[in-house]
C-alpha positions, 0 to 999 in steps of 0.5 A, spaced: 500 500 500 505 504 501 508 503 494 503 507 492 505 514 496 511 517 497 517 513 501 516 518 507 509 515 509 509 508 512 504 503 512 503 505 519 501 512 519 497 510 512 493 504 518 492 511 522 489 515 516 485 509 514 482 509 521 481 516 521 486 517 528 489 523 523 492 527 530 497 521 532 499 520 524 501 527 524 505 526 530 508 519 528 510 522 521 513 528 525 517 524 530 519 519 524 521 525 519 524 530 525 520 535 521 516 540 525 509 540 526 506 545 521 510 541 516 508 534 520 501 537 519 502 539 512 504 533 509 498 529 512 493 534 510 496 533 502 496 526 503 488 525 505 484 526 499 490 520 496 488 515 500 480 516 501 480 517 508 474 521 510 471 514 508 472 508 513 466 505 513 464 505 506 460 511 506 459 515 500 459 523 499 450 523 499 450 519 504 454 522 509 451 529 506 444 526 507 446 524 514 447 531 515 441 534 512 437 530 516 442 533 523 441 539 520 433 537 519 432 536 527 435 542 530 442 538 532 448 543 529 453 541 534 453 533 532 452 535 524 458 539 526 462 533 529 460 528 523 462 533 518 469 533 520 469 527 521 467 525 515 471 530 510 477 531 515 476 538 516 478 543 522 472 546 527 472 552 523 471 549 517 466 545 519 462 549 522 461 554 517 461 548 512 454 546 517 451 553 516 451 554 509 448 548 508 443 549 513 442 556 510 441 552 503 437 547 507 432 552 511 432 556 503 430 549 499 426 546 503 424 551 510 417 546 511 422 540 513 426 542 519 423 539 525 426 543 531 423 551 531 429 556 531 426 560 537 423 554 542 427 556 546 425 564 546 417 562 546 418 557 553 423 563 556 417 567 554 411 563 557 415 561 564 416 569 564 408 570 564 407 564 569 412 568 574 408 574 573 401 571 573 403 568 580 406 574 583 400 578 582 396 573 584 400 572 591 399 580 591 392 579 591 391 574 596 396 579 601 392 585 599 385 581 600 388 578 607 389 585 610 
């Protein structure tokens, strides 16, 4: 398998690509090479899409993309983050934005698909406020009526 690559990548760091450890690949190739991170980190990087490791199980690019769409669907942007980078290798940066575009794309095509409210979180606050309200009048009535 290593003869397909340059001499410098050993099956070992091809095995950890392969199974996604990108991290300690990095770090075998920099202690292996006595080259610095930044230049460690480089090479992996271009080395990546050679040896489709983005894709360990199998998966193919709609699969993956439509795993996400359908994260992106239910409201769960963080774990849509994480299977991204999981699934293309990219950094967190890359990723989340990668993750809002798709979601403005998404919310644009198809607005009637999308499961969770983007303001749930405000109208519960906005409910739980008026109940504290309601309640507080309601015990200042029965004090005044007390007295």
């Amino acid at each position: 398998m290593a003869d397909d690559f340059p001499d410098d990548v050993t099956d070992e760091i091809l095995d950890l690509l392969q199974r996604g450890d990108k991290l300690n690949a990095i770090k075998r190739y920099k202690d292996e090479r006595a080259v610095s991170l930044a230049e460690a980190k480089a090479f992996i990087e271009q080395l990546i899409p050679k040896i489709n490791v983005n894709n360990p199980q199998g998966v193919t690019d709609s699969d993956a993309d439509n795993e996400i769409s359908n994260l992106i669907y239910s409201g769960q942007k963080i774990e849509a983050v994480k299977r991204y980078r999981e699934r293309r290798g990219t950094s967190l940066k890359e990723a989340k934005l990668a993750v809002e575009e798709q979601t403005a794309r998404l919310r644009e095509q198809f607005p009637d698909r999308f499961t969770a409210s983007k303001s749930s979180g405000c109208a519960a606050t906005a409910l739980l406020l008026a109940a504290i309200v309601v309640s507080s009048a309601a015990n200042a009535l029965c004090c005044f009526a007390l007295n």
